[in-house]
KETOR-164738 format. One record per atom (N, C-alpha, C): residue number from 1; residue in three letters; atom name; x, y, z. Coordinates in Angstrom, 3 decimals, decimal comma, padded with zeros to 6 digits. Atoms other than C-alpha are relative to their C-alpha. Layout:
N
<rec n="NUM" res="ALA" atom="CA" east="X" north="Y" up="Z"/>
...
END
This chain:
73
<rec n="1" res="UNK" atom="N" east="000,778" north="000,147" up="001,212"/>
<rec n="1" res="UNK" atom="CA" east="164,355" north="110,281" up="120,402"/>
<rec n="1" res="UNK" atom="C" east="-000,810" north="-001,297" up="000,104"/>
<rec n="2" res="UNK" atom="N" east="001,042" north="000,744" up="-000,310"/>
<rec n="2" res="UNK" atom="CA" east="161,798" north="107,794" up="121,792"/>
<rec n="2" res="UNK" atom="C" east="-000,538" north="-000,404" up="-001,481"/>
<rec n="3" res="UNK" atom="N" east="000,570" north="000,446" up="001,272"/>
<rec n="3" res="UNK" atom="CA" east="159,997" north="107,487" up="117,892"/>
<rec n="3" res="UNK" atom="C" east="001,084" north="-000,668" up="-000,571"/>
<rec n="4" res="UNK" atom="N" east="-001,257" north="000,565" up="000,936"/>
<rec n="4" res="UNK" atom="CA" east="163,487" north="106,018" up="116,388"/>
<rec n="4" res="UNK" atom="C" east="000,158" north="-001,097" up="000,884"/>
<rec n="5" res="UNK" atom="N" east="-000,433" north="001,702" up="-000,666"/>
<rec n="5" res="UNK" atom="CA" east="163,843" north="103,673" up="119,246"/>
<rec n="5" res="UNK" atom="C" east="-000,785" north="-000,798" up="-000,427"/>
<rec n="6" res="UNK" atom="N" east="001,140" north="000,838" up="000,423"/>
<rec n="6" res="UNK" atom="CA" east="160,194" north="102,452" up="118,656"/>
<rec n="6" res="UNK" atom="C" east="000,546" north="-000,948" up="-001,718"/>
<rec n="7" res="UNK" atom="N" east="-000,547" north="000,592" up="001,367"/>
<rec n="7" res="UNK" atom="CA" east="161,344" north="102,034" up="114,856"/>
<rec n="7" res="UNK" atom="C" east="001,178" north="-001,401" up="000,068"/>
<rec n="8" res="UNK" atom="N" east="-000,807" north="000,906" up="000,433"/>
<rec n="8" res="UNK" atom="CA" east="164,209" north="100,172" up="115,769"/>
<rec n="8" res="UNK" atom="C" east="-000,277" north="-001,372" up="000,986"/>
<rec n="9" res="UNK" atom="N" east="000,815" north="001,040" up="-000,399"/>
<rec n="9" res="UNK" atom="CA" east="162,399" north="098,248" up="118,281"/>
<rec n="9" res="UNK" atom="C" east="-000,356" north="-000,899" up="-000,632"/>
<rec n="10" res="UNK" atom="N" east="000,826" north="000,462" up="001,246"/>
<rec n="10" res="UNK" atom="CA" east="160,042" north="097,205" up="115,611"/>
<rec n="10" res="UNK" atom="C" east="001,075" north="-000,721" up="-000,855"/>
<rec n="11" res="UNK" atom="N" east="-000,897" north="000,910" up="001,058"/>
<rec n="11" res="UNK" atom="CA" east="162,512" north="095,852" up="113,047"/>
<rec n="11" res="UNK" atom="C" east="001,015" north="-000,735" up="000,678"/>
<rec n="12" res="UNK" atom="N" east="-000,452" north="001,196" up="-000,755"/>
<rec n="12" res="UNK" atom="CA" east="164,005" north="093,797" up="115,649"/>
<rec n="12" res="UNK" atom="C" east="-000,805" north="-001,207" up="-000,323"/>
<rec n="13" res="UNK" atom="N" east="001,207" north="001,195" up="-000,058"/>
<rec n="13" res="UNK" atom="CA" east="160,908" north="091,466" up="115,364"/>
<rec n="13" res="UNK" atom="C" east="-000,540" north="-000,280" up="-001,541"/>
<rec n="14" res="UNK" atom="N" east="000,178" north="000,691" up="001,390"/>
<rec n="14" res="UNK" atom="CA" east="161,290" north="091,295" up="111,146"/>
<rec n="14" res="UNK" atom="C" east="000,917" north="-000,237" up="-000,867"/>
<rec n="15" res="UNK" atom="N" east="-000,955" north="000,506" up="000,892"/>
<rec n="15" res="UNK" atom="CA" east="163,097" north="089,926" up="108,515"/>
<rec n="15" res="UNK" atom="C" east="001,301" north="001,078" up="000,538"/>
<rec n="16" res="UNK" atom="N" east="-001,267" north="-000,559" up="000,290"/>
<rec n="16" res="UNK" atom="CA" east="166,786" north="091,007" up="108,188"/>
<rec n="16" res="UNK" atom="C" east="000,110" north="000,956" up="-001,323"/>
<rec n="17" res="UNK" atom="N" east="-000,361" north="-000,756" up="000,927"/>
<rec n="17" res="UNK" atom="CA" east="167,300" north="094,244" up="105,979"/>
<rec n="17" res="UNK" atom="C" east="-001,173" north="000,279" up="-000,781"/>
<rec n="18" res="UNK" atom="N" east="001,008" north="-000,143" up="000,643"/>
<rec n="18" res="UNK" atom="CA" east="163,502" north="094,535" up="105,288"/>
<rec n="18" res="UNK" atom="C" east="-000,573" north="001,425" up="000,674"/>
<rec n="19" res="UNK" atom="N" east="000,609" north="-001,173" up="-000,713"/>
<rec n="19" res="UNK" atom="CA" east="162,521" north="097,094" up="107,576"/>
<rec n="19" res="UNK" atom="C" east="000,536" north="001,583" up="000,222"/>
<rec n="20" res="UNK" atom="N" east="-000,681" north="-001,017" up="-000,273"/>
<rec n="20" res="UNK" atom="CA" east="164,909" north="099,956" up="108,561"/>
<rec n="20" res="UNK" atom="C" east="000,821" north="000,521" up="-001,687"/>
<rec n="21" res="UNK" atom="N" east="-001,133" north="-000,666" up="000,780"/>
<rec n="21" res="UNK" atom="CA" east="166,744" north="102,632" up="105,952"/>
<rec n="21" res="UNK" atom="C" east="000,113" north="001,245" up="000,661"/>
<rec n="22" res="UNK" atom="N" east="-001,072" north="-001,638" up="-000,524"/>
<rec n="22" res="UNK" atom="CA" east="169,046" north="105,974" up="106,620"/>
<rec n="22" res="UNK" atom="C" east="-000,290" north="000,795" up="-001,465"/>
<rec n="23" res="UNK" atom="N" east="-000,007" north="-000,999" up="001,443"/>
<rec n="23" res="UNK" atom="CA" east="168,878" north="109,068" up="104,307"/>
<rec n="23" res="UNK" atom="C" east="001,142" north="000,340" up="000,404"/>
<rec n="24" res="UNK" atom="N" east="-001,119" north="-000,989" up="-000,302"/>
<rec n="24" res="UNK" atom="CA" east="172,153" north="110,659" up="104,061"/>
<rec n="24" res="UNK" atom="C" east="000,142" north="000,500" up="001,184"/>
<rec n="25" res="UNK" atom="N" east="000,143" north="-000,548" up="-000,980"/>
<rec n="25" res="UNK" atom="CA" east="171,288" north="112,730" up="106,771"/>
<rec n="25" res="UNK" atom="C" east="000,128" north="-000,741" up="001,389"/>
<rec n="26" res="UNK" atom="N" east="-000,200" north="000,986" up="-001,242"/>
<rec n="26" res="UNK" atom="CA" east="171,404" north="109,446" up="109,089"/>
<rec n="26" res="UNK" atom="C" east="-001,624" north="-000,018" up="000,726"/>
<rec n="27" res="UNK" atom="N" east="000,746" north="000,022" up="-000,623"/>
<rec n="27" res="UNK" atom="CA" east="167,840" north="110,000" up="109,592"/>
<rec n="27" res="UNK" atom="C" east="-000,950" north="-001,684" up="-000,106"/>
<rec n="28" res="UNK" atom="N" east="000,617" north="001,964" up="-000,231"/>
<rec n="28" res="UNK" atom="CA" east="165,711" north="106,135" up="110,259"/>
<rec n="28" res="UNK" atom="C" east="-000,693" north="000,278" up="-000,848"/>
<rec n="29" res="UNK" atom="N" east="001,519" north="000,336" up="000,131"/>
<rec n="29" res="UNK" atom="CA" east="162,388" north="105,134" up="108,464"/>
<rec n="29" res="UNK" atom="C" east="000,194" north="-000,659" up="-000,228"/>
<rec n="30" res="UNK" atom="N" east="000,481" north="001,353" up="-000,568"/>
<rec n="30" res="UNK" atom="CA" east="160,769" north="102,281" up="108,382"/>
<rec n="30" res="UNK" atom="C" east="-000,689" north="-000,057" up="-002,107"/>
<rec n="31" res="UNK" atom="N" east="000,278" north="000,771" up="000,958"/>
<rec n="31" res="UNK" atom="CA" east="159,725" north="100,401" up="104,692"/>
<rec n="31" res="UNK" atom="C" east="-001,421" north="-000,161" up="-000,018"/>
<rec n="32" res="UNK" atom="N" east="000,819" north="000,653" up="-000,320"/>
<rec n="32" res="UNK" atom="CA" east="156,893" north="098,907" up="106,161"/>
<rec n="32" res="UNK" atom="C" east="-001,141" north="001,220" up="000,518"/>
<rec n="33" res="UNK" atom="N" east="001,012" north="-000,866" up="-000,485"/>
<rec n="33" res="UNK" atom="CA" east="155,192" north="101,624" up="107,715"/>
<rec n="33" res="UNK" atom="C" east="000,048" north="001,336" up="-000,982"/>
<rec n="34" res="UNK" atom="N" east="000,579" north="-001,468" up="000,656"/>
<rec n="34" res="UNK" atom="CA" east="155,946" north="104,344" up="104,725"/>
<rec n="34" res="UNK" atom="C" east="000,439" north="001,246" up="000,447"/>
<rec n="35" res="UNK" atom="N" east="-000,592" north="-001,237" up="-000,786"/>
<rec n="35" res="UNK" atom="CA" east="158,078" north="107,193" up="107,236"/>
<rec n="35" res="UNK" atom="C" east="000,914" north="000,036" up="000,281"/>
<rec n="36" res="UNK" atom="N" east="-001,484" north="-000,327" up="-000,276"/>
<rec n="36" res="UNK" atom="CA" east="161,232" north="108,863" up="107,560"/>
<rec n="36" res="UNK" atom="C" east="-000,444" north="001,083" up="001,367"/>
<rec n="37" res="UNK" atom="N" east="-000,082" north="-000,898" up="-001,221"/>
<rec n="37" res="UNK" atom="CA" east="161,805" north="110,596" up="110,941"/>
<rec n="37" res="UNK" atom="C" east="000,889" north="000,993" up="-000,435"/>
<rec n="38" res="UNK" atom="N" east="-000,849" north="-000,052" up="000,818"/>
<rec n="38" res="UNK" atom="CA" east="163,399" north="113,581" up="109,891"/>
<rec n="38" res="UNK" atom="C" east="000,091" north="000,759" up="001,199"/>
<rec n="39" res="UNK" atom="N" east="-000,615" north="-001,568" up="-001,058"/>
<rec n="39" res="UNK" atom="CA" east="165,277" north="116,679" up="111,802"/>
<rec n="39" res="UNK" atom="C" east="000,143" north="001,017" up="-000,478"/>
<rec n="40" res="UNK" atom="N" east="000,022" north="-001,373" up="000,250"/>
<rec n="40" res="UNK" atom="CA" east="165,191" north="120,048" up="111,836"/>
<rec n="40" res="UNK" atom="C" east="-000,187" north="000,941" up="000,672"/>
<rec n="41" res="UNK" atom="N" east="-000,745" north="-000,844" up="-001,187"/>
<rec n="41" res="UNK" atom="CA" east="166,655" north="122,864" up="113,717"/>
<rec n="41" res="UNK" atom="C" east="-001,278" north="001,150" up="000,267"/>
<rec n="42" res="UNK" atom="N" east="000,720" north="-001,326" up="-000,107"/>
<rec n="42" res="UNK" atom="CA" east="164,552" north="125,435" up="115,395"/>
<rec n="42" res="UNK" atom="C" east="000,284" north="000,970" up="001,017"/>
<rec n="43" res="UNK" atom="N" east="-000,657" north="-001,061" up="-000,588"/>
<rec n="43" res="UNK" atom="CA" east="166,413" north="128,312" up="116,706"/>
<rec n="43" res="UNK" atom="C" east="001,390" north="-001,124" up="000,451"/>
<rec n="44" res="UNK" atom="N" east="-000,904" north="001,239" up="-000,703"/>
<rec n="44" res="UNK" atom="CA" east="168,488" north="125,829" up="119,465"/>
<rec n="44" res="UNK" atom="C" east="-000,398" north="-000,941" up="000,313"/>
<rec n="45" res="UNK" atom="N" east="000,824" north="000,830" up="-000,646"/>
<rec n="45" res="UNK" atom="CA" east="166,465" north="123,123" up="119,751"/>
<rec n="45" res="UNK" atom="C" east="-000,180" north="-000,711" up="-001,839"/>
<rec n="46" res="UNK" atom="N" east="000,691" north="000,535" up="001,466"/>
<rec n="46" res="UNK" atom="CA" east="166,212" north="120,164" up="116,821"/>
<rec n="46" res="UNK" atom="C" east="-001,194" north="-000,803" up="000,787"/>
<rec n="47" res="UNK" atom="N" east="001,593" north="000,596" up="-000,251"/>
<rec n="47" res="UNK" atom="CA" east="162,814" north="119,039" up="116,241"/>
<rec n="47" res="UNK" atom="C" east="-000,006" north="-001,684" up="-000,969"/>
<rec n="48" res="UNK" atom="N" east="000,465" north="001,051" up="000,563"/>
<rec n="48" res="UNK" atom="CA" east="161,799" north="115,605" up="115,555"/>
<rec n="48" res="UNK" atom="C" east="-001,298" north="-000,130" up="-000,729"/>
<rec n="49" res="UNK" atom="N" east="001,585" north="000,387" up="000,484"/>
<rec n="49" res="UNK" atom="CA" east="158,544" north="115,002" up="112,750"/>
<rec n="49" res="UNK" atom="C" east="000,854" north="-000,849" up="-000,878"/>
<rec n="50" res="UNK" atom="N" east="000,579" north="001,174" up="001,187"/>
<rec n="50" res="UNK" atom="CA" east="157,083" north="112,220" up="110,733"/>
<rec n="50" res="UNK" atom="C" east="000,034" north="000,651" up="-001,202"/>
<rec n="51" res="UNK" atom="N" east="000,020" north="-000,314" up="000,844"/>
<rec n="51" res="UNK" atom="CA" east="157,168" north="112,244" up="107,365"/>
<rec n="51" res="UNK" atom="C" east="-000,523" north="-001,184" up="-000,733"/>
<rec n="52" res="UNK" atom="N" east="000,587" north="001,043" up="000,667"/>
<rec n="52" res="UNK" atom="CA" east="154,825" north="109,898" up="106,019"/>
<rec n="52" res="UNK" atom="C" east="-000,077" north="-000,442" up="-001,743"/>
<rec n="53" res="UNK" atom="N" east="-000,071" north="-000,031" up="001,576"/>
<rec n="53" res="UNK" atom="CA" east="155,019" north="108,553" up="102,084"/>
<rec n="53" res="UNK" atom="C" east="-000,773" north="-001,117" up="-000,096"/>
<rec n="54" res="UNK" atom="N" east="000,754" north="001,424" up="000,653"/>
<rec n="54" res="UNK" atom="CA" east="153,036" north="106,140" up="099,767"/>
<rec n="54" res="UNK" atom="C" east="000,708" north="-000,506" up="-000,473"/>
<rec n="55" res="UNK" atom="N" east="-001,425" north="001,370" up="-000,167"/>
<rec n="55" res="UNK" atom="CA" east="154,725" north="102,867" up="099,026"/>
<rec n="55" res="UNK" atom="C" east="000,456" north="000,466" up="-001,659"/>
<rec n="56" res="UNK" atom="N" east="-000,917" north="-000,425" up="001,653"/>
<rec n="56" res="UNK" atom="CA" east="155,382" north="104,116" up="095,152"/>
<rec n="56" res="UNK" atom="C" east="001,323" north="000,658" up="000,357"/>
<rec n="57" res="UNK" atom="N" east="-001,098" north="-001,150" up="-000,004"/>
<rec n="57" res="UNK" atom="CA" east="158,084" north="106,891" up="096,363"/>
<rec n="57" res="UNK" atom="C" east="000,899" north="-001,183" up="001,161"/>
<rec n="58" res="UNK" atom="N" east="-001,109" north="000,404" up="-000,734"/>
<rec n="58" res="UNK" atom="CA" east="159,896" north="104,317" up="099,230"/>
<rec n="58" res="UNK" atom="C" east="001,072" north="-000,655" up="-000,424"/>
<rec n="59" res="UNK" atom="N" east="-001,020" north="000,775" up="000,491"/>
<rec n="59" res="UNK" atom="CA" east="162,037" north="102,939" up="096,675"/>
<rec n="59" res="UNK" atom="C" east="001,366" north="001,190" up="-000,566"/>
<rec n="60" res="UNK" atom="N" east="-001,270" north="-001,207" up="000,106"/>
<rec n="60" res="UNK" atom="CA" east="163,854" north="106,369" up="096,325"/>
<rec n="60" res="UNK" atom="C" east="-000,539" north="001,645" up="000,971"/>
<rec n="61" res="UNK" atom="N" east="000,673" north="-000,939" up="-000,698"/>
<rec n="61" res="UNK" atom="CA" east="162,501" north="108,561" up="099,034"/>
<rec n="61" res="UNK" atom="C" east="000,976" north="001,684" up="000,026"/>
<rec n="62" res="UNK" atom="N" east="-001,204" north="-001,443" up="000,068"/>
<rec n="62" res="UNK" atom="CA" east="165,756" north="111,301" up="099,254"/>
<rec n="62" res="UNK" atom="C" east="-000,745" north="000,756" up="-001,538"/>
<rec n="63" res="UNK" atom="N" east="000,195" north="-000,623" up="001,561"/>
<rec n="63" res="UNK" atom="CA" east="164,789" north="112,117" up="095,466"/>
<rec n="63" res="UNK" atom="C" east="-000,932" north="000,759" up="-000,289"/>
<rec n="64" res="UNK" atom="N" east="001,568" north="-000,104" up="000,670"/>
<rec n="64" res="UNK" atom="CA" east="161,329" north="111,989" up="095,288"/>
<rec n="64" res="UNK" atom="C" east="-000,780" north="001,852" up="000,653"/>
<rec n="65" res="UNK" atom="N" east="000,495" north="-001,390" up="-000,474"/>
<rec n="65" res="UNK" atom="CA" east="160,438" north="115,028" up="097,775"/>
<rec n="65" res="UNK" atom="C" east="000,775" north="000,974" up="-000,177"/>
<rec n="66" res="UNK" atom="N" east="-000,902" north="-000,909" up="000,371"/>
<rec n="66" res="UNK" atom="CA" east="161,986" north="118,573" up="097,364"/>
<rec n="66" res="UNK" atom="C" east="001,161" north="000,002" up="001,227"/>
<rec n="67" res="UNK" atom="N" east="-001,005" north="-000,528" up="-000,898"/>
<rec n="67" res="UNK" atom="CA" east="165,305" north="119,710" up="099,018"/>
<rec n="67" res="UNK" atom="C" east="-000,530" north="000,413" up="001,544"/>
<rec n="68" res="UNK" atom="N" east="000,772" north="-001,017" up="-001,109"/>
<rec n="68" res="UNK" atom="CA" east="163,423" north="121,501" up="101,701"/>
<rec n="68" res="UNK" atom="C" east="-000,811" north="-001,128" up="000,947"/>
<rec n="69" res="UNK" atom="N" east="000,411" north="000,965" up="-000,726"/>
<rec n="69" res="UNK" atom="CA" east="161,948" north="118,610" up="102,939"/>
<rec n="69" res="UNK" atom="C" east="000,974" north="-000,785" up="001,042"/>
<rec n="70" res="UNK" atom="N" east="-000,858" north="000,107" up="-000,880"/>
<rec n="70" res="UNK" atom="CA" east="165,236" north="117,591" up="104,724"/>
<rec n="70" res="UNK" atom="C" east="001,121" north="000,542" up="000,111"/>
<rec n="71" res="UNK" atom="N" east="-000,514" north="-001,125" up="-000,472"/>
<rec n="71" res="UNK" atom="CA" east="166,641" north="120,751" up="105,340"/>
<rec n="71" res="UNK" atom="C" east="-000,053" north="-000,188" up="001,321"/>
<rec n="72" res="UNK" atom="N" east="000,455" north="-000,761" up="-001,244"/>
<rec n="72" res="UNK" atom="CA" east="168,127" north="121,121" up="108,467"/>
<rec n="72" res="UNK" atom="C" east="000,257" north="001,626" up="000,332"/>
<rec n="73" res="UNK" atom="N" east="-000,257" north="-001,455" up="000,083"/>
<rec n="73" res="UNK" atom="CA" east="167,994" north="124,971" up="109,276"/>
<rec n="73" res="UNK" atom="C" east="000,437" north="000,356" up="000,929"/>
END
């Protein structure tokens, strides 16, 4: 998962506890950049996408989008 390392790359080089959060799901995003990496199954094979948000919704991101948005199937 090359995009999650980058992430955690990245918040190596800022404040403490400013950059990185987990959804339930254990999936990363980043504060600063606005994106949860999420997962989701396709057939046998999980897929990694972006999930980009505007900075209003990163203060409760699980909530704000529907169920289906981090569905894994």
């Amino acid at each position: 998962m090359e995009k999650a390392q980058w992430l955690f790359d990245r918040a190596e080089s800022r404040d403490p506890f400013t950059e990185l959060f987990y959804l339930p799901g254990a999936e990363p995003g980043s504060l600063t950049l606005g994106v949860v990496l999420c997962v989701q199954r396709a057939g046998d094979h999980l897929l990694t996408r972006p999930v980009f948000l505007a900075a209003d919704v990163m203060d409760d991101v699980y909530h704000r989008l529907p169920r289906e948005a981090w569905a894994i199937f």
